[in-house]
Backbone as a chain_set.jsonl record, in Angstrom:
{"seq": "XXXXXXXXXXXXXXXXXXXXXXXXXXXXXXXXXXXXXXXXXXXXXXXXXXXXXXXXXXXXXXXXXXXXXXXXXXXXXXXXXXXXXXXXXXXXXXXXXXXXXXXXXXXXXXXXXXXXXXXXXXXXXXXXXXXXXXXXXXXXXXXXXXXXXXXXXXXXXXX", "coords": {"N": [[14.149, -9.255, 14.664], [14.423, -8.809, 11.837], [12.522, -7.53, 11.253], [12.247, -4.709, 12.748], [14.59, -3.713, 11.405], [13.75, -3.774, 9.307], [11.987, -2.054, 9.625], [13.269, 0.711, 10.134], [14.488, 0.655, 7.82], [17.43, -0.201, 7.107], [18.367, -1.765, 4.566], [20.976, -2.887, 4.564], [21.639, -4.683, 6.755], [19.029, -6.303, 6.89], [19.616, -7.714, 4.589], [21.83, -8.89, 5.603], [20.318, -10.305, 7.244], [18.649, -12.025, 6.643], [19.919, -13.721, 4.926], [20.862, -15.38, 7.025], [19.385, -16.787, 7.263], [16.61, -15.635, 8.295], [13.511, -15.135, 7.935], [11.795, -14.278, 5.571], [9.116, -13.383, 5.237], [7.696, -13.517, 7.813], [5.212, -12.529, 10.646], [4.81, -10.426, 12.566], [3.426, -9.295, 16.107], [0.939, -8.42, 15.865], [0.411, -8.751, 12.773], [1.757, -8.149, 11.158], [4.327, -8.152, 8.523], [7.693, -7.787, 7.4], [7.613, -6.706, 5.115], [5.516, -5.523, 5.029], [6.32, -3.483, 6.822], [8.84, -1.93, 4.968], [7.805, -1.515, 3.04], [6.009, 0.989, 4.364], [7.834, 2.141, 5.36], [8.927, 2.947, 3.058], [10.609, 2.059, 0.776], [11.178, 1.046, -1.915], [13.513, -0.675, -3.081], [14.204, -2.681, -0.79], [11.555, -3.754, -0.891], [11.628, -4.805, -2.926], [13.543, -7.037, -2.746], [12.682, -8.375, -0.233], [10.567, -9.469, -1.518], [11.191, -11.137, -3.008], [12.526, -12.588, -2.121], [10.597, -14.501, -1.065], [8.797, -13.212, 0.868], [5.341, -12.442, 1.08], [3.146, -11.195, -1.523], [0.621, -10.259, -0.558], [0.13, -10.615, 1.921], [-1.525, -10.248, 5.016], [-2.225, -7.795, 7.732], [-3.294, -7.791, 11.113], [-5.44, -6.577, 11.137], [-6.199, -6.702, 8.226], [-4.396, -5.124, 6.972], [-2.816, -4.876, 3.787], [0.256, -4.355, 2.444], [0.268, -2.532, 0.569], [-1.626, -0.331, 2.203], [-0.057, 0.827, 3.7], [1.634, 2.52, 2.447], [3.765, 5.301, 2.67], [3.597, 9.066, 1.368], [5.07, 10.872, -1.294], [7.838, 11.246, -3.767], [9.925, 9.492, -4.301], [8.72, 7.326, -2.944], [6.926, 6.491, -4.338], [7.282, 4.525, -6.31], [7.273, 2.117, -4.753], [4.781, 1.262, -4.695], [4.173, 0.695, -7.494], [5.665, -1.712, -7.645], [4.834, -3.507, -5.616], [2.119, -4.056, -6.317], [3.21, -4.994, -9.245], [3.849, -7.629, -8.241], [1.736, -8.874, -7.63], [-0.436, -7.591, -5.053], [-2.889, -6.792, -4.011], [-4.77, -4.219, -5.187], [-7.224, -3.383, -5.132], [-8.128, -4.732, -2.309], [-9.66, -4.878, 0.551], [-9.534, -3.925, 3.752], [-9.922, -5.094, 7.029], [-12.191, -3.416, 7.578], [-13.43, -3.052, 5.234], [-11.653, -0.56, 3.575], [-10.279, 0.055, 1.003], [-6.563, 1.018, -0.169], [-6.753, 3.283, -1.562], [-8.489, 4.666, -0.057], [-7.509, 4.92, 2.068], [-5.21, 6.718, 1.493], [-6.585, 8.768, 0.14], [-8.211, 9.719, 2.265], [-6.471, 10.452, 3.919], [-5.362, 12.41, 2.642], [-3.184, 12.295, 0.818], [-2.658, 12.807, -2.32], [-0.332, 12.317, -3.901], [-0.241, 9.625, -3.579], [-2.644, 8.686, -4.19], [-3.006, 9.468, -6.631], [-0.828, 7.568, -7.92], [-1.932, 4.829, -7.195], [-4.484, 5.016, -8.52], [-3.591, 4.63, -10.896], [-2.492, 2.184, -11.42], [-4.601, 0.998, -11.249], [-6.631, 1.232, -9.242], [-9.711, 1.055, -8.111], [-12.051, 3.947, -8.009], [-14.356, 4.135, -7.176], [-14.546, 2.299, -5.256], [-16.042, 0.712, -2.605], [-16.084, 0.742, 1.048], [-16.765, -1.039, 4.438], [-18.551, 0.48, 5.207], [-20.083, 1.4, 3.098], [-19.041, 3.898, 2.159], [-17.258, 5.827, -0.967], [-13.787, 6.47, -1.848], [-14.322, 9.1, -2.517], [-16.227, 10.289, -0.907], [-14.265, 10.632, 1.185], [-12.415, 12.402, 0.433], [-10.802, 15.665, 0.751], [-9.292, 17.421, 0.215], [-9.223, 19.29, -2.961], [-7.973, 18.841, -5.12], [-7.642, 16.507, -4.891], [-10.654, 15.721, -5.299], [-11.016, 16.716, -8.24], [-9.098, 14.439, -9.093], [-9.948, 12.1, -8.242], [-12.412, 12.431, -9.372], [-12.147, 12.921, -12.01], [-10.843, 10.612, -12.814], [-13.041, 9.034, -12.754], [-14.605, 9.63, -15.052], [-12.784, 9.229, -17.066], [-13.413, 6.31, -17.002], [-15.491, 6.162, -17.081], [-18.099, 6.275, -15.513], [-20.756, 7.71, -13.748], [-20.872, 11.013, -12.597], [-20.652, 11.937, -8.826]], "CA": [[15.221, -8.371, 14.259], [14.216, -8.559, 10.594], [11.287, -6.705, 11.659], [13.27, -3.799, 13.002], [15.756, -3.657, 10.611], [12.648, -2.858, 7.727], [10.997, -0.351, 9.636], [13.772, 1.495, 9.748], [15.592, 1.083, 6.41], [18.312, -0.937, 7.227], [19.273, -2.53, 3.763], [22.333, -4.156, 4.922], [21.079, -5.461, 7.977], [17.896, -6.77, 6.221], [20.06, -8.489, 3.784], [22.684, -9.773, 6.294], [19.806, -11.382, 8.294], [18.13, -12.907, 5.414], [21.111, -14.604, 4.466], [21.276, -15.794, 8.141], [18.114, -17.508, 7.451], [15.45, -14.777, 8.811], [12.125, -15.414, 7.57], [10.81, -12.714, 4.468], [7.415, -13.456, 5.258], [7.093, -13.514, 9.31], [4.681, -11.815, 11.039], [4.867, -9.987, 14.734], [2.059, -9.614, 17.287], [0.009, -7.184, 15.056], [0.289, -9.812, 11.987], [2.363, -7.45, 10.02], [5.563, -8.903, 8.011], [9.071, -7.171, 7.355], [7.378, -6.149, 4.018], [4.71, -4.053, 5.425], [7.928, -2.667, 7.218], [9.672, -2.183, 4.385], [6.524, -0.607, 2.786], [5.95, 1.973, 4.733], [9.385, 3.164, 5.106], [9.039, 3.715, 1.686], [11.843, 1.463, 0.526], [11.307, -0.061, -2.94], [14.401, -1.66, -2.788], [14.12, -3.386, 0.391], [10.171, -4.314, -1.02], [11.615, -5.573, -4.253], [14.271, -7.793, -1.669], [11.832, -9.233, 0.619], [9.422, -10.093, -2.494], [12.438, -12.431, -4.177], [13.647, -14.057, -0.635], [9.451, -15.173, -0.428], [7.539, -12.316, 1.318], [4.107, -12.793, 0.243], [3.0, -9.293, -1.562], [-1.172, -10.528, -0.127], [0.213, -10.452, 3.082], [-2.626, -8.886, 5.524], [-2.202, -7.491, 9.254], [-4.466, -8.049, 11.964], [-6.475, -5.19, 11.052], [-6.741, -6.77, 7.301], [-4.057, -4.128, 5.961], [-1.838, -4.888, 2.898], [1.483, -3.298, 2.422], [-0.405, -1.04, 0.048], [-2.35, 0.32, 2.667], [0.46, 1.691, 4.616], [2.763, 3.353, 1.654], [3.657, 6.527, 2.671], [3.197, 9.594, 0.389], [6.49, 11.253, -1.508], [7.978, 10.721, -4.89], [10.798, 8.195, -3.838], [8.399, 6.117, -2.65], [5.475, 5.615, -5.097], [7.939, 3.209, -6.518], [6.696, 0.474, -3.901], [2.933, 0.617, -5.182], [4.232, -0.545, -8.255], [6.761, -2.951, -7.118], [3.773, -3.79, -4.976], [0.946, -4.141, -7.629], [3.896, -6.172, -9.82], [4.333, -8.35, -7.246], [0.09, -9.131, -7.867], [-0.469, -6.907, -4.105], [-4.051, -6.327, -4.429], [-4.587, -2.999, -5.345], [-8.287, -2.866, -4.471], [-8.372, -5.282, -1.386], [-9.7, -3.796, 1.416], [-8.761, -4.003, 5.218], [-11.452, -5.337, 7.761], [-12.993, -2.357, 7.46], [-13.034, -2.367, 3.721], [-11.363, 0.511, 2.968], [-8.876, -0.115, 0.043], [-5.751, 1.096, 0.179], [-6.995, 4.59, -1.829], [-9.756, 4.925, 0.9], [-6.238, 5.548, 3.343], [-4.643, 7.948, 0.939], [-7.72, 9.819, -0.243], [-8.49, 9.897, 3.783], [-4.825, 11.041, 4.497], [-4.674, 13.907, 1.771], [-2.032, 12.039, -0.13], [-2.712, 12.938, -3.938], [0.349, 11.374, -5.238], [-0.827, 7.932, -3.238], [-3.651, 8.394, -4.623], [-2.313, 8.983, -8.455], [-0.306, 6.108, -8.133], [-3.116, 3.865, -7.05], [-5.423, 4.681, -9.919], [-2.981, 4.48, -12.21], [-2.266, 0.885, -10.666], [-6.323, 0.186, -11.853], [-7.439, 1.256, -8.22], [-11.146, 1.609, -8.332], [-12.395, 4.966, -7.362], [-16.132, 3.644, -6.78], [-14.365, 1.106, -4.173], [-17.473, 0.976, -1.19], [-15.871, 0.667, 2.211], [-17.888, -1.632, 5.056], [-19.73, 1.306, 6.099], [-20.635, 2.021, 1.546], [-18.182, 5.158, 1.188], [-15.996, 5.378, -1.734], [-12.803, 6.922, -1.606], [-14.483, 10.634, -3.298], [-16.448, 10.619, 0.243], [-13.473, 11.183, 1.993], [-11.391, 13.73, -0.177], [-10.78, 16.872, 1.854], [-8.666, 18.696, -0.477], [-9.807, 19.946, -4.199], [-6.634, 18.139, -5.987], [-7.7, 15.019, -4.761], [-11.037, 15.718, -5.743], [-10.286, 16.731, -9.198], [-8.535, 13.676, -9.885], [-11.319, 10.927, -8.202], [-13.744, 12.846, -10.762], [-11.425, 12.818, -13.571], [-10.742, 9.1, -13.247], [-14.518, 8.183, -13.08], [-15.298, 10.566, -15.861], [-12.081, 8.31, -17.486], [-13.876, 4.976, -16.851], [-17.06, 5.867, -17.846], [-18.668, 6.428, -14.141], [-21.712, 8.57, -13.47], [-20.233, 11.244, -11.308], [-21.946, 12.516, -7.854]], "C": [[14.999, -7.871, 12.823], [13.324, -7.154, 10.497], [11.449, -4.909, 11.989], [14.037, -3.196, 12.23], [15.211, -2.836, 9.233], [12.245, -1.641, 8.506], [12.034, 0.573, 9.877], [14.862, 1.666, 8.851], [16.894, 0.767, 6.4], [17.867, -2.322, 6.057], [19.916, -3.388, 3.732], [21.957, -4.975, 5.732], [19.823, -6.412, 7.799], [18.457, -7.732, 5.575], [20.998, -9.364, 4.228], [21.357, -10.894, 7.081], [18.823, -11.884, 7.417], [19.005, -13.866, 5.114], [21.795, -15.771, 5.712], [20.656, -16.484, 8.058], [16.887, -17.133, 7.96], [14.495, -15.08, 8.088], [11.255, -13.813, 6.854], [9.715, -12.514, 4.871], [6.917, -13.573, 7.289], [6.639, -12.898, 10.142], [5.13, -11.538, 12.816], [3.396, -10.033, 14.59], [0.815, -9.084, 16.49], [0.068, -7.973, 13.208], [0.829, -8.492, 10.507], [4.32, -7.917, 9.632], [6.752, -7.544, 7.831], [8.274, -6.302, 6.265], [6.149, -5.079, 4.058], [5.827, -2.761, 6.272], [8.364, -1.577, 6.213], [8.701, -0.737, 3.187], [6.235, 0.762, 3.408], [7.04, 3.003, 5.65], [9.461, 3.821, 3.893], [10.279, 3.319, 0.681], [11.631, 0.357, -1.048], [12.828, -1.139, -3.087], [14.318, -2.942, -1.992], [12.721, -4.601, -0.073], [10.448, -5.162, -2.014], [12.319, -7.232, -3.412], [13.717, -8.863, -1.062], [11.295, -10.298, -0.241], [10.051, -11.309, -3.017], [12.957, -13.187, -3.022], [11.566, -14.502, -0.008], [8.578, -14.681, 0.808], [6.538, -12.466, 0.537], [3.37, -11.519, 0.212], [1.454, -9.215, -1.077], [-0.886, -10.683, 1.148], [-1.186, -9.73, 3.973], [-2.133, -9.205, 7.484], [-3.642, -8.186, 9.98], [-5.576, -7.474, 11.61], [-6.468, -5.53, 9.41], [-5.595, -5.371, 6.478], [-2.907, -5.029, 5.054], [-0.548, -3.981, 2.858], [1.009, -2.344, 1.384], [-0.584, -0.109, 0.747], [-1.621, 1.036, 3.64], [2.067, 2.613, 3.609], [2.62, 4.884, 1.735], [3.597, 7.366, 1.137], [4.691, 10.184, 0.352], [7.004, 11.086, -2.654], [8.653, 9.414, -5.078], [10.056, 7.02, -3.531], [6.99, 5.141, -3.136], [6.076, 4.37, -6.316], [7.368, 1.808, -6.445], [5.705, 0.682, -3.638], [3.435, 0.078, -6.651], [4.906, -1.92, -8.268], [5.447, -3.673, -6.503], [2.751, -5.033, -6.092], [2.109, -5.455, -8.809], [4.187, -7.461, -9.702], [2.666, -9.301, -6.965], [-0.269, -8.637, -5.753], [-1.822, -6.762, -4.734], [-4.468, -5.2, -4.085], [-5.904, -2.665, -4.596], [-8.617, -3.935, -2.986], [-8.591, -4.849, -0.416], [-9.198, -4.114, 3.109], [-10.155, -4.651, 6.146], [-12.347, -4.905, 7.879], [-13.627, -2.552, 6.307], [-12.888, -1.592, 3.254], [-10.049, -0.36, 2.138], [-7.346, 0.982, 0.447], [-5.524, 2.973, -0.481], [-7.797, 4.712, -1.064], [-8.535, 5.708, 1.689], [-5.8, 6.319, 2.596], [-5.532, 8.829, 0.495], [-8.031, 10.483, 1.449], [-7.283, 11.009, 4.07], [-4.278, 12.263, 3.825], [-3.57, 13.353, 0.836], [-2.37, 12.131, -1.424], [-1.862, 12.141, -4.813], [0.208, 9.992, -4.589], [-1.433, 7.727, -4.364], [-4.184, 8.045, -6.219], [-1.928, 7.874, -8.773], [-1.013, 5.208, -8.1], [-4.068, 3.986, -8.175], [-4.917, 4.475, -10.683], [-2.657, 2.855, -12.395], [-3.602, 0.232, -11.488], [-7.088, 0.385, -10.414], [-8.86, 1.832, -8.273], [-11.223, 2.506, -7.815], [-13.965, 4.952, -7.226], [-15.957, 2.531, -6.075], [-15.581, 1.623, -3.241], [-16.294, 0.427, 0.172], [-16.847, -0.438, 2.917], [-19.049, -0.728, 5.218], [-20.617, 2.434, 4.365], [-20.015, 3.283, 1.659], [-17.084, 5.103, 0.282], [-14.864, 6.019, -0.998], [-13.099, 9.073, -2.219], [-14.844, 10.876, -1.711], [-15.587, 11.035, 1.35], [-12.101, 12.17, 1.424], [-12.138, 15.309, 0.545], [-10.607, 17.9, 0.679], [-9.657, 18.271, -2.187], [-8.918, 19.391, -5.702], [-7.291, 16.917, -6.174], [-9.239, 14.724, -5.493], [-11.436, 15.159, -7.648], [-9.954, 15.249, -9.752], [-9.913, 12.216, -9.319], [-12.13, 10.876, -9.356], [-13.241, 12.408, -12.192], [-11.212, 11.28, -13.868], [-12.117, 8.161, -13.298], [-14.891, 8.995, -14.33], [-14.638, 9.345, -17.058], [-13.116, 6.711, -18.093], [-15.285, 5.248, -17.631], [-18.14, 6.072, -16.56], [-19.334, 7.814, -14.537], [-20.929, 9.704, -12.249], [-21.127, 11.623, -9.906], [-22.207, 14.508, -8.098]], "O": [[15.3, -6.715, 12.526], [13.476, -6.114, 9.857], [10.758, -4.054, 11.436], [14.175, -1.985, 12.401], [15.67, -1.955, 8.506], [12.192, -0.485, 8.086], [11.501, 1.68, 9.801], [15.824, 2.431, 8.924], [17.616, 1.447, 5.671], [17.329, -3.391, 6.342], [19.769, -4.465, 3.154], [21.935, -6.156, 5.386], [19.669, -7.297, 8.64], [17.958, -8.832, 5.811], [21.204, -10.428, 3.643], [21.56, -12.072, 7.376], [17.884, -12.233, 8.133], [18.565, -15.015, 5.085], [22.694, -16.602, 5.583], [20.975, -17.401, 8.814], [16.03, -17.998, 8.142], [15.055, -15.522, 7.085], [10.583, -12.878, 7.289], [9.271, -11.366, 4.878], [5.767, -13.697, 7.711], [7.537, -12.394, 10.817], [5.55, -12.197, 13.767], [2.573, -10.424, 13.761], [-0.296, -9.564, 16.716], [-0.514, -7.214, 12.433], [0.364, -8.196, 9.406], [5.254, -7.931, 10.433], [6.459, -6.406, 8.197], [8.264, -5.096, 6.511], [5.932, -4.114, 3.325], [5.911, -1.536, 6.183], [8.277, -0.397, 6.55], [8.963, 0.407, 2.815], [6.294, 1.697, 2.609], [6.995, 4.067, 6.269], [9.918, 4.942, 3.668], [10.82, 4.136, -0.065], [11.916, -0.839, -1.119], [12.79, -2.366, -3.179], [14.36, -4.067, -2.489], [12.71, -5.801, 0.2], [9.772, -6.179, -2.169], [11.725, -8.308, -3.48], [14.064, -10.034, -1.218], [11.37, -11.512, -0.051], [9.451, -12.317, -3.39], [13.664, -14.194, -3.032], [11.289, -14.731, 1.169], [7.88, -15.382, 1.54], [6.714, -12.625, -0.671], [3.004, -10.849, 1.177], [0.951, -8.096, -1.179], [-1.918, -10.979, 1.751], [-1.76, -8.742, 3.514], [-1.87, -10.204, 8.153], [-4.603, -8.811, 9.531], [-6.675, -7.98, 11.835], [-6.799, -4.473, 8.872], [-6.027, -4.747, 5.509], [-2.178, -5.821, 5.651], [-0.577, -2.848, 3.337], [1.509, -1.22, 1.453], [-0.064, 0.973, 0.47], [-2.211, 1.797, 4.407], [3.11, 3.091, 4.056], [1.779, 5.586, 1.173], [3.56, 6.79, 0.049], [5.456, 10.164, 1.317], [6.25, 10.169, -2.982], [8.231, 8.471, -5.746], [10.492, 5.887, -3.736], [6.398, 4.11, -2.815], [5.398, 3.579, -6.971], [7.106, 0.898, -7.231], [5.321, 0.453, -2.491], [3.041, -1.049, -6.95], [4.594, -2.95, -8.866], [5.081, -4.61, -7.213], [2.772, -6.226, -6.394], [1.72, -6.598, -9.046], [4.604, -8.258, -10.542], [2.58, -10.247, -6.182], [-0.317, -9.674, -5.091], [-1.888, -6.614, -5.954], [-4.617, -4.929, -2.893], [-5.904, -1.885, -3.643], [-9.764, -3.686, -2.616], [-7.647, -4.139, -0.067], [-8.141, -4.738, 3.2], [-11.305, -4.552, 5.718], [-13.378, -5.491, 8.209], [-14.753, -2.061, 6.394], [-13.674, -1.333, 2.343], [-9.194, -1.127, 2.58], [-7.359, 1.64, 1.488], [-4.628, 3.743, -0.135], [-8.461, 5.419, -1.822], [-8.581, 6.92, 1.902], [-6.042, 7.347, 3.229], [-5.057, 9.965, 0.484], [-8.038, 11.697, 1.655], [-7.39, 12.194, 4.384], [-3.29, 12.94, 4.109], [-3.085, 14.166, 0.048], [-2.364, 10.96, -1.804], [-2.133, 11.542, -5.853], [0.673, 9.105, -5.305], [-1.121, 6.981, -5.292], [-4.947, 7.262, -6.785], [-2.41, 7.172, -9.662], [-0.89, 4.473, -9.08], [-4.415, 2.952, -8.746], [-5.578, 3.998, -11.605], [-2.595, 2.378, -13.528], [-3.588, -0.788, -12.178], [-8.146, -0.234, -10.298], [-9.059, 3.03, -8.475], [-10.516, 2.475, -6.808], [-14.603, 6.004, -7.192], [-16.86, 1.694, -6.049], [-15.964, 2.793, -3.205], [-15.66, -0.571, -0.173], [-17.75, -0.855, 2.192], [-20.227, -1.067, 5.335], [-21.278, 3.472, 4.351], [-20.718, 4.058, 1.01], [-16.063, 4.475, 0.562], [-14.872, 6.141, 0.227], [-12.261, 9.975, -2.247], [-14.029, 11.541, -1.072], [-16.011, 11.673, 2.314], [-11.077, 12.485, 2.031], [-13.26, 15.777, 0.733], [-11.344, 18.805, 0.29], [-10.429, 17.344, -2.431], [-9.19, 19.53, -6.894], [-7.499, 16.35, -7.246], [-9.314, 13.722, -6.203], [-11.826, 14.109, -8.159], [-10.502, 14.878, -10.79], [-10.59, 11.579, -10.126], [-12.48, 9.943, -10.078], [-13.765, 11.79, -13.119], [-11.383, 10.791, -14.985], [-12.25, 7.009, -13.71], [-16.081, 8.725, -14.498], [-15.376, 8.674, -17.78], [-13.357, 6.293, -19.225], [-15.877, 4.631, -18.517], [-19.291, 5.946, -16.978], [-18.88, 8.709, -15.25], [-20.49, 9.273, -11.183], [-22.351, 11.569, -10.02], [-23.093, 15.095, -7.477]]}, "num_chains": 1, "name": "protein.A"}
């Protein structure tokens, strides 16, 4: 029910069944917790919530994802990458794959993910399993742009 209750932004209901004794940290079938829920609703609130009733922000799915790796894109909700990241969420950890959690927003076109995440300390010379960073999969010219600009930042050779 907890489970439910995050993915779709039920607050009250989250907080009534916490208080019931629901479990912050309990995974379903797919080994994803309320707080990957909660996460990709886009709910800093809810993420800050979970984190203080003993959701664990290193949580990982079946598939190796972090609640990083599923924060939608939006202004409201780049919130919960830092709530995240505050919470010690590992910014560059990657998924079974190893794509980090900018590999999925550089992939996905999200720019302001993708802001938020470097600004976080997300490497932009992360390697994937299969050795692509996160520049290898920028579509758009924004996203570009800013990969370059943050290796130029660091001190990185660019391609």
């Amino acid at each position: 029910a907890l489970h439910s209750a995050a993915r779709f932004g039920d607050r009250a209901l989250c907080e009534l069944l916490l208080s019931w004794g629901a479990s912050a940290g309990a995974a379903d079938g797919d080994g994803w917790s309320p707080l990957h829920e909660a996460a990709r609703w886009g709910d800093g609130e809810l993420v800050e919530s979970l984190l203080q009733r003993g959701a664990d922000a290193r949580a990982r799915s079946h598939d190796g994802e972090s609640a990083l790796h599923v924060v939608p894109g939006g202004c409201a909700e780049l919130e919960v990458i830092g709530v995240l990241v505050a919470w010690r969420c590992e910014v560059d950890g990657g998924d079974n794959d190893g794509e980090t959690a900018l590999h999925v927003a550089v992939r996905l076109g999200d720019s302001d993910v993708a802001a938020a995440l470097l600004s976080c300390g997300a490497d932009a010379n992360a390697r994937n399993g299969a050795g692509s960073t996160p520049l290898d999969f920028a579509r758009k010219d924004e996203i570009r742009w800013l990969l370059r600009s943050h290796k130029a930042r660091k001190g990185a050779s660019l391609p």
